[in-house]
N, C-alpha and C positions, 0 to 999 in steps of 0.2 A: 706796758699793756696790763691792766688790771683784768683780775678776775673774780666773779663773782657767785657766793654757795650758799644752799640755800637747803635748809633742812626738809622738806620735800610735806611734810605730814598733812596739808591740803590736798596729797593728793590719794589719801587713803580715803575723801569722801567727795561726795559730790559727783559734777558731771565726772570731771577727770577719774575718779577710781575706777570706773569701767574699763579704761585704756592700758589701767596699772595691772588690773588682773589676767587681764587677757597677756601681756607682756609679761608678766610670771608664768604663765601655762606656755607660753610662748619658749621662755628659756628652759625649763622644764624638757618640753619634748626637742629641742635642740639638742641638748648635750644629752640627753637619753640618747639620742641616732649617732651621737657623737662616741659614746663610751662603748655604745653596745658595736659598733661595725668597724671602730678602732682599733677596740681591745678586739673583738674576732680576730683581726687580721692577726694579731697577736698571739693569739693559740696557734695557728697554723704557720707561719712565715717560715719558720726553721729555718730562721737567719739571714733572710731576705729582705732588706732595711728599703730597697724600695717600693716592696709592697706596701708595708708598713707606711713607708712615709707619702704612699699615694691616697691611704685606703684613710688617713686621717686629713690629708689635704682636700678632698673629695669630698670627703664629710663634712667639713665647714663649709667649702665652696657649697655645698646642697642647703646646707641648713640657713645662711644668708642667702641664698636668692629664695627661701620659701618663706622664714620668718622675720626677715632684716626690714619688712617694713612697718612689722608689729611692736618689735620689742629693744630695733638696733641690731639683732643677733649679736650681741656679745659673748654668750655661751661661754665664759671663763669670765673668772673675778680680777686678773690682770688687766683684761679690757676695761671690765667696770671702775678698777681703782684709776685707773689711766683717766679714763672721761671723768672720775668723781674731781682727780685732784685739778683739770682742768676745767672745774665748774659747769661741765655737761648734761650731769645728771645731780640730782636731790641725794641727799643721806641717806634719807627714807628708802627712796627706791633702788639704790647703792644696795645696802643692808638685804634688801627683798630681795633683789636679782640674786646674792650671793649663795642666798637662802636654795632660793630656786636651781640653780646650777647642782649646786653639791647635794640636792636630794634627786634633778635628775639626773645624775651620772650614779651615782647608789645604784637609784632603781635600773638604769642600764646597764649597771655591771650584775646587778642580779637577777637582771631575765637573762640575759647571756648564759652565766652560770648555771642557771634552771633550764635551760635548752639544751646546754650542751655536756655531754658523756663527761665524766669524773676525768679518763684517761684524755681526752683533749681538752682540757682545760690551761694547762700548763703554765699557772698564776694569772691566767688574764689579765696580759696586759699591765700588770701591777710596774709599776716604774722604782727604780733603785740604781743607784751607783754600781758602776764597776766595778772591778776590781782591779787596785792601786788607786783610782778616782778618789782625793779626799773631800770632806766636806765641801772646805771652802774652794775647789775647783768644780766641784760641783754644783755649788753656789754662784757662781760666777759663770759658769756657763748658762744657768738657767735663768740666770737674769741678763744675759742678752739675747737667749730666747722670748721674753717679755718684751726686751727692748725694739726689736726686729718685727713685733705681730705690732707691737703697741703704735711702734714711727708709720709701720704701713697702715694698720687702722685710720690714724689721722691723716697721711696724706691724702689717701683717695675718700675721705669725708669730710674734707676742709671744703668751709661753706662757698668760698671764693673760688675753687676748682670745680665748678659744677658738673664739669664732662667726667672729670673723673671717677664721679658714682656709678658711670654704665660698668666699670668693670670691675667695683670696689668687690663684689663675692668670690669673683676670680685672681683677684689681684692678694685677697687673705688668705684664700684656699690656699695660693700657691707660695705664700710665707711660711704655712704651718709644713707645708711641703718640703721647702728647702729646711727650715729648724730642724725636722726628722732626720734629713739626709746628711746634713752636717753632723749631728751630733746625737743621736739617737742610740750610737755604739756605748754613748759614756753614760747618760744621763736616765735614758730609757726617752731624751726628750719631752715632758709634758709641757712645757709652756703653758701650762693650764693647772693649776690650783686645784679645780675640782674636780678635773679627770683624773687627777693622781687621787685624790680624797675619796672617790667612787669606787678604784677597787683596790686600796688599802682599807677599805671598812671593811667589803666584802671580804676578803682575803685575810683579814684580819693581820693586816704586815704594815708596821707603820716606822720601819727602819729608816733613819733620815728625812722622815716623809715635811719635817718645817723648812728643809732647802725648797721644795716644791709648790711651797706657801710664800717663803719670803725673796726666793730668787725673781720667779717672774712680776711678782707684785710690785717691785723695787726697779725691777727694768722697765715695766710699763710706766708708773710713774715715772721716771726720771725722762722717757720719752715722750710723753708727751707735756711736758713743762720746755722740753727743748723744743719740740716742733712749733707751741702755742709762742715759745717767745724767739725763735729764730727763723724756723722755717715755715710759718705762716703765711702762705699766698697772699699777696696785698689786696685789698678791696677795691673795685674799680668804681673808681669817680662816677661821680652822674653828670651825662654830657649836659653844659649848659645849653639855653635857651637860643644864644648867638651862635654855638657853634654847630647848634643845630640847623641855624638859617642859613650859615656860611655853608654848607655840605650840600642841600639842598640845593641853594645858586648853583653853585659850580658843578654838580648833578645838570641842573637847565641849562645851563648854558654847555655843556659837552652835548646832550642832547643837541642841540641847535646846530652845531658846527658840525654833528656827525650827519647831521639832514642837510645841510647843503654840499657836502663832499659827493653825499649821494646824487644830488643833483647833476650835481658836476658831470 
């Protein structure tokens, strides 16, 4: 199965750039609702991992069904490296969305922070290892955190599953859900690049903060190289012309037999 990439830079003019910018504001106020009501739950939880892992699950599920038909809703650069290395998206627009993400999770981690009291702040959310957690187990959980958003991304957006898109916002919501709920105790959870990048700027805490870059970015791509060459829903045929006329008959002709039964 070949794939094909394509540096994208036609589409910073022309008709298409209007589509491009609106799809950067787009990722922008996504992952802003994303960091800012995330990382809330995260000042207050005191230690409640399923609020935490709802009030981030929610968050996606909201932000794909309002912008996912702007921008994709990708809202994380795991997604975006995932569709970049499956030839889904341009360079160009790769690079912009990334751009976009990590300034709006910033700025949702620092209206957060400007809203809320000194004494409830309580890192905001900032994501970091356990303790005993090493690097590379931390590396490795986070990149099947990637792997697990990135395989369900593309299943429920595989062009050949078409029914599958009625529930692709609830179907990722409820990825980023379970990612939390598993492993949220080790990792802090981010599966998301930028939502760690938002408030380690803020917070100015950048302890292990390249597990958080390279884990999920590494599980996204690797999953969607597997789903694009393994688990790809097959393409369905286009009925020919005879078998179209054969279906038809035999359509007329059941018709025919079921009218003289009635007779009968």
């Amino acid at each position: 199965m070949g794939t094909s990439y394509k540096l994208g830079m036609d589409e910073l003019s022309g008709r298409s750039s209007n589509s491009v910018w609106k799809a950067l504001v787009a990722e922008f106020i996504g992952i802003f609702i994303l960091n800012f009501f995330g990382c809330a739950a995260c000042t207050h939880a005191a230690g409640d991992k399923t609020l935490i892992s709802l009030a981030f699950g929610l968050s996606v599920f909201m932000v794909v069904m309002s912008i996912g038909h702007i921008s994709g809703g990708h809202i994380n650069p795991a997604v975006t490296a995932g569709l970049l290395a499956a030839g889904k998206v341009s360079v160009v627009r790769a690079i912009f969305y990334v751009i976009a993400q990590c300034a709006g999770a910033v700025a949702g981690t620092a209206s957060l922070k400007a809203l809320l009291p000194e004494a409830y702040q309580n890192g905001l959310g900032n994501t970091g290892l356990k303790e005993h957690v090493q690097d590379m187990q931390g590396l490795g959980i986070e990149f099947f955190l990637g792997f697990i958003l990135v395989l369900c991304v593309f299943g429920v957006c595989d062009e050949n599953k078409p029914d599958s898109r009625f529930v692709a916002p609830l179907a990722i919501g409820m990825t980023v859900t379970l990612g939390h709920l598993g492993v949220v105790e080790y990792t802090g959870s981010s599966m998301n690049p930028a939502r760690s990048f938002g408030t380690a700027f803020i917070g100015d805490n950048w302890a292990n903060h390249w597990i958080y870059w390279a884990g999920p970015i590494l599980g996204g791509v690797c999953a969607s190289l597997l789903y694009c060459q393994v688990f790809k829903a097959p393409q369905h045929e286009p009925e020919s012309a005879s078998e179209r006329y054969r279906v038809a008959a035999d359509e007329k002709e059941l018709k025919r037999l079921d009218g003289k039964r009635d007779m009968a």
